[in-house]
C-alpha positions as CSV (number, residue, x, y, z in Angstrom):
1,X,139.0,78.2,154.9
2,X,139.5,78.2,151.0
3,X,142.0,80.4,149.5
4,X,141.3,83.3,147.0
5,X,141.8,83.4,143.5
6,X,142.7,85.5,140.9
7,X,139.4,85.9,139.3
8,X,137.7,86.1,143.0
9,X,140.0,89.1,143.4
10,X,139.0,90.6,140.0
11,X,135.3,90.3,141.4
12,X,135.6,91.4,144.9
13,X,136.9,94.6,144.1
14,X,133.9,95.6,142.5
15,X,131.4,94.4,145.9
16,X,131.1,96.0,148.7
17,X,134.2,97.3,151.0
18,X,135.1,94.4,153.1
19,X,138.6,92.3,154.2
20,X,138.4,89.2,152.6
21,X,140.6,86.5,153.9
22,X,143.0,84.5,152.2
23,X,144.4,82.4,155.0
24,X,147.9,82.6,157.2
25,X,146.7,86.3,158.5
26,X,146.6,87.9,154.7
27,X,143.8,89.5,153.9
28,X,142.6,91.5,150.3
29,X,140.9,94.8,151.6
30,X,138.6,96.2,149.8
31,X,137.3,100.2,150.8
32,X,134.6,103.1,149.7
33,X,137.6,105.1,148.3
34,X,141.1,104.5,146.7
35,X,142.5,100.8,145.5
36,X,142.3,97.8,147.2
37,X,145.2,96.4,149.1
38,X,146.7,93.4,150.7
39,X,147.3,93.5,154.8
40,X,148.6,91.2,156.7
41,X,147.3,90.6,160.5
42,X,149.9,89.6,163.0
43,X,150.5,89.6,167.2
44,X,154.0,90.6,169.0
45,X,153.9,91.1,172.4
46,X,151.2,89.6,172.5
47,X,149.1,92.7,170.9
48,X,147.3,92.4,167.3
49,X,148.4,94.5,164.5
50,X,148.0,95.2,161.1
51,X,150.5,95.8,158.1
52,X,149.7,97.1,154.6
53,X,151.6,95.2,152.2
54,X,150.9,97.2,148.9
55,X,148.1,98.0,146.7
56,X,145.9,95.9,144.0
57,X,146.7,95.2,140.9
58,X,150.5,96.4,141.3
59,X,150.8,93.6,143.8
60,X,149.3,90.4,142.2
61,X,147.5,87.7,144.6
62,X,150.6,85.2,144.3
63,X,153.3,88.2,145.1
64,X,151.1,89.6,148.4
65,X,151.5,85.4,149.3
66,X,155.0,85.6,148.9
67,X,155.5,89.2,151.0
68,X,153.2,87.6,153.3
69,X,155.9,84.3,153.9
70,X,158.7,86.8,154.5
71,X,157.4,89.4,156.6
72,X,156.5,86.3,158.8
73,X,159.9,85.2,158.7
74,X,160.7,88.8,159.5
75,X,158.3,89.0,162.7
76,X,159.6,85.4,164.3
77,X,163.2,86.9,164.4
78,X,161.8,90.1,166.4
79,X,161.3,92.4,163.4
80,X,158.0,94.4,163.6
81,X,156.8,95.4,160.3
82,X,154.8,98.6,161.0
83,X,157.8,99.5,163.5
84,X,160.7,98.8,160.3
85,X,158.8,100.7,157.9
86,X,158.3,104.0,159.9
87,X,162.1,103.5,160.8
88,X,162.9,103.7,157.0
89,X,160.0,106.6,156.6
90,X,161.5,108.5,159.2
91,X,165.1,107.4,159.2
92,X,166.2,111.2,161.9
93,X,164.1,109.4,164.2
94,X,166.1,107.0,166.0
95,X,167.4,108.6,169.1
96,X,166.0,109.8,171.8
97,X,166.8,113.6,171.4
98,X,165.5,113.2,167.9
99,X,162.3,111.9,169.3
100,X,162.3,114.5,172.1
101,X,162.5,116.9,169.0
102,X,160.0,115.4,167.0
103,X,157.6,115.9,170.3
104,X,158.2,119.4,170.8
105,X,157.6,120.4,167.5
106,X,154.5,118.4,166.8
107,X,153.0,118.5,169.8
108,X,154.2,120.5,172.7
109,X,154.8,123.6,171.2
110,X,151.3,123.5,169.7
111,X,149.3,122.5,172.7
112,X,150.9,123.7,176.0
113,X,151.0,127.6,176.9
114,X,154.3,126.6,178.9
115,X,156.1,124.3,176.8
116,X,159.6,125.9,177.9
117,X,158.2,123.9,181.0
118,X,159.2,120.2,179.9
119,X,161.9,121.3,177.7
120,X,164.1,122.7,180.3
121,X,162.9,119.5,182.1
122,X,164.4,117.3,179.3
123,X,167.3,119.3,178.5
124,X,168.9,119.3,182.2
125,X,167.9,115.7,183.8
126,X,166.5,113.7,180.7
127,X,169.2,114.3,177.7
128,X,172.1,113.8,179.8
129,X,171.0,110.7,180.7
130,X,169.7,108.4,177.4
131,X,169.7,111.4,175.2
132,X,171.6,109.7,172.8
133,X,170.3,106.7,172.9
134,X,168.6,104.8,170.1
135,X,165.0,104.4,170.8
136,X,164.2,101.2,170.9
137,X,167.3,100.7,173.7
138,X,166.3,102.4,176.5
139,X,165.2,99.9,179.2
140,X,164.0,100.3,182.4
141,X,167.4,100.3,184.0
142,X,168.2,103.4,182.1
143,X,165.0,105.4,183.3
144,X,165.6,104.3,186.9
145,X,169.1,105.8,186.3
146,X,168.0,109.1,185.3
147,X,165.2,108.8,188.4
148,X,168.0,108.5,190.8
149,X,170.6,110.9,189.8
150,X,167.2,113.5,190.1
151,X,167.0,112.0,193.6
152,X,169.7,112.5,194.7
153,X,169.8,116.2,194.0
154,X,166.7,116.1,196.9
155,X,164.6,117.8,194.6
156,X,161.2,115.1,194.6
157,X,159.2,117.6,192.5
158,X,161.6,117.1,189.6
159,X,161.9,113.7,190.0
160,X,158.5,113.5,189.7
161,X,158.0,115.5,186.3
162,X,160.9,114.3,185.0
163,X,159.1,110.7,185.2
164,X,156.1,112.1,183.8
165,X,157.3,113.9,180.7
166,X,159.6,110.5,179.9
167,X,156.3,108.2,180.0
168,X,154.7,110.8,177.3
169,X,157.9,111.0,175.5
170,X,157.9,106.8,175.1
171,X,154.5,107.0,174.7
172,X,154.8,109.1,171.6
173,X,157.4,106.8,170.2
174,X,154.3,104.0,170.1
175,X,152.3,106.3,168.4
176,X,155.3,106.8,165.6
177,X,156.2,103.0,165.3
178,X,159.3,103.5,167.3
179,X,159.2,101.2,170.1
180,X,156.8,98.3,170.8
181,X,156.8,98.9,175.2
182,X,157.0,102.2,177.5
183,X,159.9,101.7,179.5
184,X,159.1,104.3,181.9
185,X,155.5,102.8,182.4
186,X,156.1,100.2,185.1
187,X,157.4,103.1,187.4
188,X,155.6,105.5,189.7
189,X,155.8,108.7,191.8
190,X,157.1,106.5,194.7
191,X,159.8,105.3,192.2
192,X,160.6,109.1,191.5
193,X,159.7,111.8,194.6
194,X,156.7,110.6,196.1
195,X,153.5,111.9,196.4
196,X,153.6,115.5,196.5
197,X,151.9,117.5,199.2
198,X,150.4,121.4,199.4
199,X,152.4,123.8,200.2
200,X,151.6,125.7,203.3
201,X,154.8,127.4,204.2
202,X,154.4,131.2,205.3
203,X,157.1,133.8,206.9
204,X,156.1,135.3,210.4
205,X,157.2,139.3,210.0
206,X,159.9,138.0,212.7
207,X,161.2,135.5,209.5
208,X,161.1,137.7,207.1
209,X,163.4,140.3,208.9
210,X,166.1,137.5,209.9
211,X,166.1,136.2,206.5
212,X,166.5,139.5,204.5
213,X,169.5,140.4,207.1
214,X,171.3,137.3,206.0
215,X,170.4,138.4,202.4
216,X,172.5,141.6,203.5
217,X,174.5,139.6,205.3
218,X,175.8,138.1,202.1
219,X,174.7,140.4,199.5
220,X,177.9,139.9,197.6
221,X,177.1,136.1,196.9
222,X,173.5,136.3,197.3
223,X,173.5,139.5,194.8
224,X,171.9,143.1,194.9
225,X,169.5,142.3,192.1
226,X,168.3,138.9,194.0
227,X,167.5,140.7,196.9
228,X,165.6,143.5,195.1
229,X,163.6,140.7,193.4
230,X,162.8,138.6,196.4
231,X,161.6,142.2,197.8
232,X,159.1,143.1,195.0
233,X,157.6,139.4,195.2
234,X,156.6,139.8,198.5
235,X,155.1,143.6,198.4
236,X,153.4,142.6,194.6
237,X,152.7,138.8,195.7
238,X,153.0,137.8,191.9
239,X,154.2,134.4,190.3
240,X,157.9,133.7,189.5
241,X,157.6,133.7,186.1
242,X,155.7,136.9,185.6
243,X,158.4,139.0,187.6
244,X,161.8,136.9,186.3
245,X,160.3,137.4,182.8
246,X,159.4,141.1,183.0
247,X,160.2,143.4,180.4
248,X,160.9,147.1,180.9
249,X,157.8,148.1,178.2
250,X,155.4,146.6,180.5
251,X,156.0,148.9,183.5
252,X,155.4,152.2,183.5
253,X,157.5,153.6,186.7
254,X,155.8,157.1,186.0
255,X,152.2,156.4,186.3
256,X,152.9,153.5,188.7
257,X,151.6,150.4,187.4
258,X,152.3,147.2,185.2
259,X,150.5,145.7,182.4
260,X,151.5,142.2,182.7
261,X,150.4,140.9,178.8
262,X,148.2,138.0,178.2
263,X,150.6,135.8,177.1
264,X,153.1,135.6,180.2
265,X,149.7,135.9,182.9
266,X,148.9,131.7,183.7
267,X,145.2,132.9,183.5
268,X,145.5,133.6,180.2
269,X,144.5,137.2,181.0
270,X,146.0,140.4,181.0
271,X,146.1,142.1,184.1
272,X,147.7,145.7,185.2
273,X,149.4,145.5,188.0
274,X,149.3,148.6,190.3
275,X,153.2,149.8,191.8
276,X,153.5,150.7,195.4
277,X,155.9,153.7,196.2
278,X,158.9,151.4,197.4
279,X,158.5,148.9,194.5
280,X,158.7,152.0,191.7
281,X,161.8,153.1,193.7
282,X,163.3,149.6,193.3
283,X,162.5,149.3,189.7
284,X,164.3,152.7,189.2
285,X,167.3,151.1,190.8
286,X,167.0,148.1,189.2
287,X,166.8,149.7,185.7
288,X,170.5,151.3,185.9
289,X,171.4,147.7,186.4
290,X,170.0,146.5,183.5
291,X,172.2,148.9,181.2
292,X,169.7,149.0,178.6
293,X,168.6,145.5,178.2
294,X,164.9,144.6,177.6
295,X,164.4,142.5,180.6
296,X,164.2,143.8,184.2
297,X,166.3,140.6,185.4
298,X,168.6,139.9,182.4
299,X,170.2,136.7,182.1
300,X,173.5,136.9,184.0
301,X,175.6,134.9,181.7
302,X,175.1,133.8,178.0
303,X,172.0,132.1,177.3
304,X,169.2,131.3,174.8
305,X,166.6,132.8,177.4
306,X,167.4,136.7,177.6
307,X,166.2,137.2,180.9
308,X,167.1,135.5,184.6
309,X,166.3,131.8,184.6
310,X,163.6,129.9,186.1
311,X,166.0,128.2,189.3
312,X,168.2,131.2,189.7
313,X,166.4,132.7,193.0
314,X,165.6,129.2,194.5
315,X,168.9,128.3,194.4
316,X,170.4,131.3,195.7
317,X,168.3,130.8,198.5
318,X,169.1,127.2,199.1
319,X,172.7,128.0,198.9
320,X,172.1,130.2,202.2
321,X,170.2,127.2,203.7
322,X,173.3,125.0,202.9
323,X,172.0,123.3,200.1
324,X,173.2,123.5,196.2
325,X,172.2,120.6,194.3
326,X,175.2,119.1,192.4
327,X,177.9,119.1,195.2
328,X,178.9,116.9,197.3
329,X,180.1,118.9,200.0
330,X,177.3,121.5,200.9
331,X,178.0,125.0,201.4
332,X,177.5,126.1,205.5
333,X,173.8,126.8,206.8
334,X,173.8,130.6,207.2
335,X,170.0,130.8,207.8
336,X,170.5,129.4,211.6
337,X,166.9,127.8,212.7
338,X,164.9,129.4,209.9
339,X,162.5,127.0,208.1
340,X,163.7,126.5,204.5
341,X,161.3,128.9,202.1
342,X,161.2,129.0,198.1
343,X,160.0,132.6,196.1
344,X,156.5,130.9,195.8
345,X,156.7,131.2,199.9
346,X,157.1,134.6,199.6
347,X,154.1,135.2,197.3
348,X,151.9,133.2,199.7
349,X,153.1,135.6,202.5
350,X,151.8,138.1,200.6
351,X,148.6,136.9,200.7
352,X,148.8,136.3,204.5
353,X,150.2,139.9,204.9
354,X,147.3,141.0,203.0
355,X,145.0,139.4,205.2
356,X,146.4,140.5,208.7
357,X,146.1,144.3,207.5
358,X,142.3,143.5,206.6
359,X,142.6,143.5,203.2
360,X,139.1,141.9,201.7
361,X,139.6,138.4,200.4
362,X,138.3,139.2,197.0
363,X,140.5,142.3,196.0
364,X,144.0,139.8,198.0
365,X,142.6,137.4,195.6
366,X,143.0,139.4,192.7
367,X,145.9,140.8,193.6
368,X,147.6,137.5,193.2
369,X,145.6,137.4,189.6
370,X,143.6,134.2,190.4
371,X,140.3,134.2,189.1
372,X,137.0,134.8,191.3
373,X,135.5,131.6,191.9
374,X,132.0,130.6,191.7
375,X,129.0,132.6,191.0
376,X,131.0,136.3,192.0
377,X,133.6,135.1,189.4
378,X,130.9,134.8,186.6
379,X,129.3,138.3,187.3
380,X,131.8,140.4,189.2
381,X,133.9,141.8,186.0
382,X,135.3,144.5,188.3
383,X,139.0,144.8,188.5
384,X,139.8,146.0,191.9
385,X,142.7,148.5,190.5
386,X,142.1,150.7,192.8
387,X,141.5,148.8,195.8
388,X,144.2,146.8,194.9
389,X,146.6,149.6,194.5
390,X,145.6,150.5,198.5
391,X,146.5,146.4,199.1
392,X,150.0,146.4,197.9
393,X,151.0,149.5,199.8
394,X,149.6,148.5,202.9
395,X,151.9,145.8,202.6
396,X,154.7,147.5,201.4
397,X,154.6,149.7,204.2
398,X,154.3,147.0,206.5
399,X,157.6,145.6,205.0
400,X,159.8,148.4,204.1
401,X,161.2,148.4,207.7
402,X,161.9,144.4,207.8
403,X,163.6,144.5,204.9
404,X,165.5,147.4,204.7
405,X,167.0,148.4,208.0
406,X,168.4,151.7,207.1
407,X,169.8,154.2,209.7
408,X,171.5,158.0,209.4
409,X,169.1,158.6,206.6
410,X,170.4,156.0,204.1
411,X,167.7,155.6,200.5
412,X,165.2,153.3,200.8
413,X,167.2,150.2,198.9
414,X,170.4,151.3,201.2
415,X,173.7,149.8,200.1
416,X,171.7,148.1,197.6
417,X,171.4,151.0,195.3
């Protein structure tokens, strides 16, 4: 292959756009729009890339040659040009919070409805971990480290999100130029916490009875406005997030119903929400406790979030089970032989409460705001309020007696109130 020349140079760049090369992987590019330029093709790791090395005429034929020699130099000894040059582009970028950063804001935030979701995942079981390491550092000995402290919390779920989000994270670091490999990528859920089944669990009347007289039991560790929440999930059968989150302009107690907004509903549509009789008595109660705050569950110490956090009723629950990730001595097993149950339990017992009183599967379905399926989803605009609002009292009346054993003509939330 013959080298270029200056005055072949001068010519090409008035032919068509094409790469012409000049021998040792340099090449004079010429394109449809903008000035020619001088790249340089190269393999690390075994994968092909391509540098720019500057634009024609500012860099002459014999000085793209000489950039050429050194960058080669440069890429024997490790250095990755494309990798060097974002690193000088984008010198914040070097650890990993700054990368984690650079993802939320560019990404995350933008294209996820939930993207509080992998930011709390990052923040408790990522950061602490390799947050502040550079990059290009983190090996696969450091993402098995963060894998195994998640393990040994027993929480598999976690484990297994916390492996996904760090094989997007290091995958967006390749995009940027910041790291040639993935050093999550070689690991899988059975690295992390396995595969991950359906949840079928349910509570028998008989269960829920025993476990909301432990709740008493212990109400002053498990907490009055715990238990007042774990009863409104299982008479209005609605996600954690959508009751943890609530805010007191969304309920109206007098006319006895909800509007739970667009923006906090996962189907991404607003739904009103009607109020049994017990639940607007435990709202009342559960408003004095608020002392004026926005939020039906405010955040119980300080906090960016204003309102109760994501883990607070699961793990107030486990703690009665005898689990409390973190410690190493776990405290006692109050809940005897009971089956261990999480608040997402308790909205699928509303669903199965809803069935045994004969509630129609359509109108239980939309009480738990998931969409009709099918053909009745795509015609059937109706919203059931009405025939909902009959559903959740049913229920609620089913369950005021398990879970609120009052005698001598105590009010209905008891020594709650």
């Amino acid at each position: 292959m013959s080298k270029l020349t200056a005055t072949q140079i001068k010519s090409l760049v008035k032919q068509e756009p094409k790469k012409h090369a000049d021998g040792g992987g340099l090449y004079f590019c010429v394109r449809q729009v903008g000035s020619p330029y001088w790249m340089l093709r190269y393999s690390i790791d075994g994968k092909r890339r391509e540098a720019t090395l500057g634009q024609y005429p500012q860099m002459s034929l014999a000085s793209a040659r000489e950039t050429a020699v050194m960058t080669k130099q440069d890429i024997r000894t490790g250095t990755d040009p494309i990798q060097e040059r974002t690193r000088l582009e984008f010198p914040e970028l070097e650890t990993v919070e700054q990368l984690f950063q650079d993802w939320y804001d560019t990404d995350l935030s933008r294209r996820l409805k939930h993207p509080n979701i992998p930011l709390r995942i990052y923040r408790k079981e990522i950061h602490p971990g390799i947050g502040a390491y550079r990059v290009h550092e983190v090996t696969p000995l450091e993402i098995r480290a963060v894998l195994q402290k998640v393990q040994s919390s027993d929480r598999p779920s976690i484990a297994n999100d916390a492996l996904l989000y760090m094989k997007q994270l290091f995958r967006h670091g390749i995009k940027l130029g910041l790291c040639q490999s993935n050093p999550a990528a070689p690991f899988t859920v059975s690295d992390a916490g396995g595969i991950e089944t359906s949840r079928d669990r349910t509570l028998t009347q008989e269960e829920v009875q025993h476990a909301f007289q432990v709740f008493r039991d212990n109400i002053s560790s498990f907490g009055r406005d715990n238990y007042m929440a774990c009863c409104l999930f299982l008479v209005l059968g609605v996600r954690k997030s959508e009751l943890c989150e609530a805010r007191w302009d969304e309920i109206d107690l007098d006319s006895g119903f909800w509007d739970l907004p667009q923006e906090r509903s996962k189907t991404g549509a607003a739904i009103s929400i009607p109020l049994p009789a017990q639940a607007i008595k435990w709202l009342r109660i559960l408003r004095g406790h608020a002392c004026g705050s926005p939020c039906v569950f405010p955040a119980r110490r300080a906090s960016k979030r204003p309102h109760m956090g994501p883990d607070t009723l699961n793990r107030a629950i486990s703690k009665l089970f005898g689990r409390e990730p973190g410690r190493k001595v776990q405290p006692p097993n109050k809940m005897g032989d009971l089956q261990h149950f999480t608040i997402h339990d308790l909205r699928r017992t509303f669903r199965s409460l809803a069935a045994a009183e004969g509630v129609p599967s359509h109108v239980a379905e939309r009480c738990l705001n998931h969409k009709l399926k099918g053909v009745e989803g795509i015609y059937d605009r109706y919203d059931y309020f009405d025939e909902r609002k009959v559903a959740h009292q049913q229920v609620a009346d089913l369950l005021e007696p398990l879970i609120f054993e009052c005698t001598g003509g105590c009010s209905p939330a008891g020594p709650l109130a």
